[in-house]
Structures are given as C-alpha cells and as structure tokens.
N, C-alpha and C positions, 0 to 999 in steps of 0.2 A: 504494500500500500504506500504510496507516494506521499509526501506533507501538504505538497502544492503544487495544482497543474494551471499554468496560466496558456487561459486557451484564444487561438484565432489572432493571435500577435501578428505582425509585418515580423519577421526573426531575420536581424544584420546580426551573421553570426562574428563576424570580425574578422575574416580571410579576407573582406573585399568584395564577396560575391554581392549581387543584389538581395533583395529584401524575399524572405519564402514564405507564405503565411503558413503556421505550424502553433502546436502546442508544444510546451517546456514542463517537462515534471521536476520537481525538484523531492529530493527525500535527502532530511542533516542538511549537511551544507555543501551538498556536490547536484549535479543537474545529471537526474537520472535515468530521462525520458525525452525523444521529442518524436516526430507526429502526428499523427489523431491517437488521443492520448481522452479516452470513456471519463466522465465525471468520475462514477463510481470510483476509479482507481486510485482517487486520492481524498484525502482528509477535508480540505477547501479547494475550490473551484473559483478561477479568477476570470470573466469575461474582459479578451483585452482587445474586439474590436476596434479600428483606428487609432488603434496606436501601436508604436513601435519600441521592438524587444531587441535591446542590443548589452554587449556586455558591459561593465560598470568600467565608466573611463578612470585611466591610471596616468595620476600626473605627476606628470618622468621630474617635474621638478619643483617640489615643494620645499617652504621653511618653517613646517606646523611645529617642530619636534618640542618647541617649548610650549606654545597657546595650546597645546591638546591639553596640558596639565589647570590653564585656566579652570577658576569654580566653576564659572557656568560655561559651556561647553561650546564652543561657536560650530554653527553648521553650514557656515558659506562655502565648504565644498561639497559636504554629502547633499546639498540639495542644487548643485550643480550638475548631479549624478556621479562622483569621483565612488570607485570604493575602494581606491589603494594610492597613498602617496608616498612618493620617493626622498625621503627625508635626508637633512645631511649635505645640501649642496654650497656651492660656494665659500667651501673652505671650511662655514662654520655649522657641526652639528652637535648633538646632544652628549655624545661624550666623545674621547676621555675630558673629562675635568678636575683638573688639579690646577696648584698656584695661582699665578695674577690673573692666568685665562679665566677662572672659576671663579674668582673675584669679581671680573666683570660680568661676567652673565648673571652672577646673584642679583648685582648690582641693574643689572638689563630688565630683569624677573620683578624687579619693587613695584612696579606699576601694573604687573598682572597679576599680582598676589601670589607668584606662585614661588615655591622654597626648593629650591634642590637640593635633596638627599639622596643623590646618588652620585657615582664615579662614573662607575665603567658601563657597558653595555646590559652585562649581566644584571645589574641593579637596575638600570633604567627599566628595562625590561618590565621588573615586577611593580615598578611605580606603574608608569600606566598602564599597565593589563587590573589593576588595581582599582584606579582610576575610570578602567572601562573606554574601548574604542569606537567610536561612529564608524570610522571606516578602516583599511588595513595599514600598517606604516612598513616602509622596507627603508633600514639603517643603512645610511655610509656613513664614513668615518672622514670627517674635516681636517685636512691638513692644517688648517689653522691652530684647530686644538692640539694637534701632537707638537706644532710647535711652539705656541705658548703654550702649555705644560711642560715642556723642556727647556725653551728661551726664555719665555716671558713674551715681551714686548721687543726685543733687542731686534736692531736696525741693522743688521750683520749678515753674514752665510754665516750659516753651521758650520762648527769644526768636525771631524769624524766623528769623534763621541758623540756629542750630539743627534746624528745621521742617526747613527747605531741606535741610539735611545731611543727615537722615533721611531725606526724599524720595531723596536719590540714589543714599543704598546701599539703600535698599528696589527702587528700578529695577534696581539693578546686579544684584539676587539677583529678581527676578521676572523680567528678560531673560536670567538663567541657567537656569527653570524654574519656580521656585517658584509652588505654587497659590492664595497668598490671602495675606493678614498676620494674625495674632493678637493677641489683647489680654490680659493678666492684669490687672486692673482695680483689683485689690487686694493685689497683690503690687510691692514698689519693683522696679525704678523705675517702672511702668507708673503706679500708683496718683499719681501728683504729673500726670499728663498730665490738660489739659483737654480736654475736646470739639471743639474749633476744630483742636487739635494732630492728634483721631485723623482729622477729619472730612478733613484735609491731606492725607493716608497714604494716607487708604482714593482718595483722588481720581487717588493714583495706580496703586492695584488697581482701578480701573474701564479706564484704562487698555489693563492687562492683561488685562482679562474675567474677574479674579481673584474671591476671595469671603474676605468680614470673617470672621472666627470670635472668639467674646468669652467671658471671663469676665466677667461686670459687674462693677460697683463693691462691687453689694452683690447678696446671696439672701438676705438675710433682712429686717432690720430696714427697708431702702430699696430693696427689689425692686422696688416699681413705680415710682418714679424711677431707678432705674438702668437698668429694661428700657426707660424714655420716653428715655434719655439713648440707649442703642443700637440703636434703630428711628431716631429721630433721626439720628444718625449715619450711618447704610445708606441713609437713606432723600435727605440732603443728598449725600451722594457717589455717590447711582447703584449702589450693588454690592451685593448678595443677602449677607444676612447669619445665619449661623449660632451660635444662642444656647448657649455649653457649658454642659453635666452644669443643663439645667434644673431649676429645685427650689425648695422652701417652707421655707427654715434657721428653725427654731425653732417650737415650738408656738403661741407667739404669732403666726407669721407663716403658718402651717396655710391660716387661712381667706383669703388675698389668690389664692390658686389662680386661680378663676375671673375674679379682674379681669387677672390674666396672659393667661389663653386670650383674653379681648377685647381686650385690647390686639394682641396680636398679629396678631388675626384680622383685627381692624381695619386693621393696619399691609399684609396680604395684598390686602383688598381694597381698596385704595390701590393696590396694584401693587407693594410691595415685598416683593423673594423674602425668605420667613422661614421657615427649621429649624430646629429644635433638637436635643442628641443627650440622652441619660439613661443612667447605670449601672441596672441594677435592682437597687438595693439602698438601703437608707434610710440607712445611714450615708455620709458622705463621708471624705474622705481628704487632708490637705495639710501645710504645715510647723506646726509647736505657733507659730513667730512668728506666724504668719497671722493671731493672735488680737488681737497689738498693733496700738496705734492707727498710723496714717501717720507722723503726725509722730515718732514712738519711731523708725521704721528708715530716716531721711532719712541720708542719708550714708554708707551703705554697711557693713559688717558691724562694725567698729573702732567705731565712732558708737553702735551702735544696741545695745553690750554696755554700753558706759563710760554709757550712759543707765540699763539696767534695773542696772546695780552701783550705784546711785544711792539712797539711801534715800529721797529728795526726787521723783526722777523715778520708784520705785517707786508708792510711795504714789496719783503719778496715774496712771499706767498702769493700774494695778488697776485703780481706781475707772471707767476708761473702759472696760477689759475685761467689766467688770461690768455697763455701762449692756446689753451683749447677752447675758452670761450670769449665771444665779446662782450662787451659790458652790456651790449643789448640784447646779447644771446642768455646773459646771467641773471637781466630784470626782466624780460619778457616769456622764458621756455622755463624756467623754473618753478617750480610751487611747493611749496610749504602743503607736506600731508601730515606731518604727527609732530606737537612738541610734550613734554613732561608737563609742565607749569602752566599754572591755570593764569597766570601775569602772560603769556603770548597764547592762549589760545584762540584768544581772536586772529591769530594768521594765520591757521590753518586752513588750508583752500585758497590762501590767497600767495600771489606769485610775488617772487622777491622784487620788484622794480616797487610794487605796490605795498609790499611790508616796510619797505626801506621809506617811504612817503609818510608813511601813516606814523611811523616811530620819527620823522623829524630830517633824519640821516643820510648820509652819501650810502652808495650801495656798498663799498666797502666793510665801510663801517658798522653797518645794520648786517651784514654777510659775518663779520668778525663775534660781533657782538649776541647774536641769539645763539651761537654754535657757544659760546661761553656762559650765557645766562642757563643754559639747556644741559651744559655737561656732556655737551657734544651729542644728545640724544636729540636729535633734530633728522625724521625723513623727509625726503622731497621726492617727486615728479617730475622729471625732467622728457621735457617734448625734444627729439631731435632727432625721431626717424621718420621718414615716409610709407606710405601706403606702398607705391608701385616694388619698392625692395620688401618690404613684409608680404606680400604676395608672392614674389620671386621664392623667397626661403619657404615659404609655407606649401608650395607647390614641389619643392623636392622631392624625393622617396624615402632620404633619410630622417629628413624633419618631423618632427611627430609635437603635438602641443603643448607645454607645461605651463602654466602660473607663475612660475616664480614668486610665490607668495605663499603664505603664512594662512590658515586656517584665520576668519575673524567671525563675528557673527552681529546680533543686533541689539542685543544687553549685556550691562556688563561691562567689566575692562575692554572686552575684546567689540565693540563695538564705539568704541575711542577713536579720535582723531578722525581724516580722510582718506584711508588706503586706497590704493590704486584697484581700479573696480576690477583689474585679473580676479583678485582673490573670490568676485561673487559669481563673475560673469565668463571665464574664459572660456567653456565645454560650449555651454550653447551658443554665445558667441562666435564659436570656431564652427559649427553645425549651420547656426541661421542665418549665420552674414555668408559665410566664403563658398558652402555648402548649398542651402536653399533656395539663399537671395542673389549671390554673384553665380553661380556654378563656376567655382574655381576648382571642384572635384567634384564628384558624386557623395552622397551621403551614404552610401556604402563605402567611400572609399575614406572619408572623413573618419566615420565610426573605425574603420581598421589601423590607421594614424593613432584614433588615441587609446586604443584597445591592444589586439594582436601585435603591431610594429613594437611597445615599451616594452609589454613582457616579453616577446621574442629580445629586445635590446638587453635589458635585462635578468633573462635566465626566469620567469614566470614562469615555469611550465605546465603550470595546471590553474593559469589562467588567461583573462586574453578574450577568450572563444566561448561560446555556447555551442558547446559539445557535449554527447555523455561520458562522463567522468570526471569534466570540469569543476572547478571550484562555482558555486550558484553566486558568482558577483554579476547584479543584473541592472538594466534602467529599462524603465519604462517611458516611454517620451511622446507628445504629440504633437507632428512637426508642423502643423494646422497653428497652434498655440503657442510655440517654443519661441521664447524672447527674453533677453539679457535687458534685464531693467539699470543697472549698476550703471552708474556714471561718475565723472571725474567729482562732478558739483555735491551731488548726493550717493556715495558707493553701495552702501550699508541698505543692499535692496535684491532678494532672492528672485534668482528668475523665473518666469513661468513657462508653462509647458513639460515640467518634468512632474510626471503623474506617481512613478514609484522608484527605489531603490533599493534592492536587495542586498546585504552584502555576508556571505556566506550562509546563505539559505535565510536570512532573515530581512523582515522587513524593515531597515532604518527609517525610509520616505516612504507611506502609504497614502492616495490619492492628496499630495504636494505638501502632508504634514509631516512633521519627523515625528517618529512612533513615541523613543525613549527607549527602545533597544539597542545595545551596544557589544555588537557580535565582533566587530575588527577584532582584528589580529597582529601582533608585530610578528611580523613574515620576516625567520630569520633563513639564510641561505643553507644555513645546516636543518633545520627545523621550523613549524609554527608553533609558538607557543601563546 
C-alpha cells in the first residue's frame, strides 16, 4: 500500500524530456510508483489536474547554513519549491570554527539570535537535525574557515605548516561528509591565499571525489585571469570544479563574455569537469567592505576600521575603490540592503548617492562613515550586469540556477533589512521569465537545469529525477499562476503559483501553505542523517 499517489500530474521528470501526464506513488520517502496508479492502492489520493509535477529544485548555491538555526524559521526557499540547498559556498561555511574566525560569526549571529555551539561538522550536524529541517542541506567546507582557524585574519600566504594544518581539518570534515571545499576569492581571509595554497586543499578533495566551488579573485576588472587562475587550479589537482554566480561586473567588462565561454570550453575539452551556477538577475549582492582593496581588511575586523578612521589611509582607499568604480557608478548602482542599527535604518533601500544627501556628506565620506558606525556589517546591491550576458550564461548546458542567498522569511530577524529578492524569487523567476514568458529554453529543459544537471554536478544520486526509487523530493506548480512577486523595493514576498512541496515523502508546502513538517535532511556524502 502506497502513503501517496498524486494522480493526473503534467510529470517533468528532470532528464529534459517533455511533460507525461502520469501518477506518482510515493511510500517513506522514496517515489514508489508511476503510471495509472488505482486510488485504492494508496492511503491518500491527491487530484493534480493542471498542474505540474516536477522534482524539488536544488540550489547548487546557497548561504542558509547559519539563518536555518534562526527561532523562527524562514521559508523563502521551500516555498520557492527548493528541497535541497548547497551550503558552504564562497569561502564561508558552517564549520570548522575555531579562533578569530568563530569570533566573528558569533559576533555575525547577534542579530539573528542564534548561538553557536558547535565546531566541527559532526556537531553541527546534531544542532540542526535538532532544530528540524524545511528542506535538505548538502555541506562544503569554506576555505575561509580553515584559514582563519589556522591564520586568523593574516594578510600573508601560508607557510607549509600552515598548508598542512589546513589539509587536516579539511580531511577531518570531508571524512565527516562534506561534498567539496569553497573559495571566496575576494573576501579575507581567503583573498591573501595563493594558488599553490588552494591547489594543496583541493588535492585533498580529489581524495575524497569531492568538487572545488569558487568565487574568483575577480568578475570584473581581472575575470579572465582569475577564471585562468581557477581552471588552473581544478585542472593541477584533479577535481571538477564549479564557477559561482558567473558574471560580467561592470560595463567595461560586458564585452570579455565570450573569451569566458572559450576559456572554459577549452578547459572541458581538456577533460576538466566545468559548471557554473547564475542568479537570474543582473544585480548582485554582498558586504559594502567587499568594495575595499585587500590590503584595507588584513587583520581582521579591529584593523581594517582603525584603517578607513584614517584620513591618510582614507584618501587611498578611495582612490583604489575608484580605479573599478566611478563616483557615479558608486552613488547611483549601489544600494544599501541591511545595516545593524536602528540610527541608519532609514537607508536601507536607498542607494549611496542618496544616503550620502540625506546624512549631509560627500560620498566618500558617508561611504567611510556607515561601514564604521555599522562595524563593517553593512550589505549592498550592486547593479552592474546586463540582461543580454545573463541570458548568454543562463543559456549554456553547464549553467544551472542558484540564489546565492541565505534562506530569509517574513517574521522575525530573518525578515530584516532588504535582501536581494534571489532569496524569494529565483526558481520561478528562472521558470516564468526565461522559460514561459521569453522561451529562452523549454520548461522541461528549465526544470532539468535546476533538478537533474546539480545533482548529476554534485554526486545526488538518488535525486534529481522522479523515478522509482528516487528520493520523493517533489513541486507541484501551476504555470497558468506561477509569479515571482519579490522585488528590489519590497523583497520579503513569497511567490505564487507553487501549489505543493514535498520533501522526502512529506508535505512541507501543501496547497501554497507551509505545513510545519520538517522532514530535510543534512545529506552527508558518506550518509543521510
């Protein structure tokens, strides 16, 4: 007897094929049946006339690993349809944590009330499975943390021993699970690592049959050295490597697109595995420091205020800030998405030419000055891609969709500030814009991008697909209705058209509610537990 046959679906099983209308049985949390599939043979019977049954989309690049611990629980991916995110990217993930690294993330964690008591993998582990999952989490291991746990903040390469140290908590937490190591390229401490140090790391994700995922150094001004520096890197250590939130930062750097696609194409027919994921949206999303140069934030948070309070070390900073943007580029494309303090939260949503008016100030100075009032916790939005290149990458075969964002929801800490609407909008977004309304691909071919392609990229193997035997990670959707409300002005707005979400034979999203079951999984590469 079956738990659940949902009958008369459109089924995009995730290979690409078009849409079959069929029934799905589901029995536990595997999909046991498809179909003409008798009421009788199951417990409930779900009528899913006009609408469409595809697998639960997996975004290859998420940064939930802390807001999943929030009280109240945000659900602005499971009601996107996500049932599995890729946590751990950009250098920075959930463990190891030790020293000054673990210092700061306590310190990150004050404004979402959440307390870390854990270290390693292993512990994290039993906090949120404790805690209770929405949807599945799959761990990497952030090179930032192995090297602040072992540097600190130091604005240096590694000397051998240090290498070595890294090497063996990077082993300790991929013989715990973990699926790959990350890079944030341009974020401290990552940003002071040379090539030799990542090429060490990744030798022992080969190891494991793991996979690199990188920010580069650079997207804009030194994209195609920095994408030569991490095909290099994959390609001297043996391990399939995954380019995040690909992209063209800056108008000036618009036209380098296509020596990207050959580089890389090149780097495939060489033999090395190359993906990459993309938000579909032209603006990005990260800290306002992100703008200063490396040597500004060597040494750790304390360092790098007692620098920009500097009228000396102002004056160059700018001037380097400036060598990648114009002054018009930095008051008019920017905006203020999250500050700490209730004294600047009137600028939230509003762009720096316009925060800098309203406090009185030259742009500099309003630029210098809320990055210090804030303690450096300060994100922005920054516009400075195009539509016709976001097209281009989202059109590849290796491109598949991620978020690059953090789980938020609509009460609560996690419904603070103005996040970049990825985090509510980007699944159906990528279905009802590129898919329904442009036909930039077929929506069978969409669904297998954010489906089939991640977990083929990442070693899913029992999910991906609506198949029997597969894992029951399911959406129900109705593409009649499906619409990305989420916007830059107002984020914090769930979209419509996603009718259900199953995720491991349960319902999390039943007709566009979240239930309040919490069946995810952290999906470790040895084990689910």
């Amino acid at each position: 007897m079956l738990d659940i046959v949902i009958k008369n679906a459109a089924v995009i099983d995730g290979s690409g094929a078009e849409a079959v209308v069929s029934d799905v049985g589901v029995k536990g949390d595997l999909i046991a049946g498809m179909g003409r599939i008798p009421n009788r043979e199951a417990v409930v019977s779900i009528d899913a006339d006009g609408l469409t049954l595809c697998p639960g989309f997996i975004d290859v690049h998420s940064h939930s690993d802390f807001n999943i611990l929030a009280e109240l629980s945000g659900a602005s991916k499971v009601r996107q349809g996500v049932t599995t995110e890729v946590c751990g990217n950009c250098g920075l993930s959930a463990v190891p944590l030790s020293g000054p690294y673990r210092q700061q993330r306590e310190k990150d964690m004050q404004t979402l009330g959440v307390t870390i008591g854990w270290s390693d993998l292993k512990t994290y582990c039993r906090v949120v499975q404790q805690k209770g999952l929405l949807v599945n989490i799959v761990p990497l291991i952030g090179h930032g943390n192995l090297r602040g746990a072992v540097m600190g903040y130091a604005g240096r390469p590694a000397f051998a021993a240090e290498t070595n140290e890294m090497q063996e908590l990077l082993k300790r937490e991929l013989a715990a699970g973990a699926w790959g190591l990350s890079s944030g390229l341009i974020y401290p401490p990552g940003v002071y690592a040379e090539k030799e140090e990542l090429i060490a790391l990744n030798r022992v994700v080969k190891a494991f049959r793991g996979i690199y995922t990188t920010h580069m150094r650079s997207e804009g001004d030194g994209l195609l050295e920095a994408l030569d520096e991490a095909l290099f890197t994959a390609e001297a250590a043996g391990v399939p490597v995954q380019i995040s939130h690909l992209k063209t930062l800056g108008e000036k750097n618009w036209h380098k697109l296509p020596a990207v696609f050959k580089k890389i194409e090149q780097a495939q027919k060489r033999g090395v595995r190359v993906t990459a994921d993309r938000y579909p949206y032209v603006a990005s999303s990260t800290g306002l420091d992100a703008l200063l140069p490396a040597w500004a934030c060597a040494d750790g948070t304390r360092a790098e205020i007692a620098r920009i309070k500097s009228a000396d070390h102002r004056k160059k900073i700018f001037a380097e800030v400036l060598t990648h943007y114009t002054e018009k580029e930095l008051s008019e494309t920017v905006l203020i998405s999250r500050v700490v303090s209730e004294k600047n939260r009137k600028f939230e949503g509003r762009f720096m030419g316009e925060t800098a008016r309203i406090r009185g100030q030259a742009l500099k100075e309003a630029f210098f000055d809320i990055l210090i009032e804030e303690d450096l916790a300060v994100d922005a939005i920054f516009f400075s891609m195009n539509e016709k290149n976001l097209k281009q990458i989202l059109l590849k075969e290796y491109v598949m969709p991620g978020s690059d964002a953090a789980v938020w929801g609509t009460e609560g800490p996690l419904a603070a500030g103005h996040p970049h609407p990825r985090a509510f909008g980007t699944f159906p977004r990528f279905l009802q814009k590129y898919a329904l309304q442009e036909h930039l691909f077929s929506l069978a071919k969409a669904v297998h991008k954010m489906t089939a392609l991640p977990a083929q990229t990442f070693g899913l193997r029992d999910r991906g697909f609506i198949r029997k035997g597969f894992k029951a990670d399911m959406v129900m959707f109705d593409p009649q209705r499906l619409f990305d409300k989420s916007t830059y002005a107002t984020p914090h707005q769930y979209p419509e058209g996603i009718a259900g979400v199953m995720v491991n034979g349960k319902w999390v999203v039943d007709r566009g509610a979240v239930t309040g079951a919490r069946p995810g999984k952290v999906l470790l590469k040895t084990r689910d537990i």
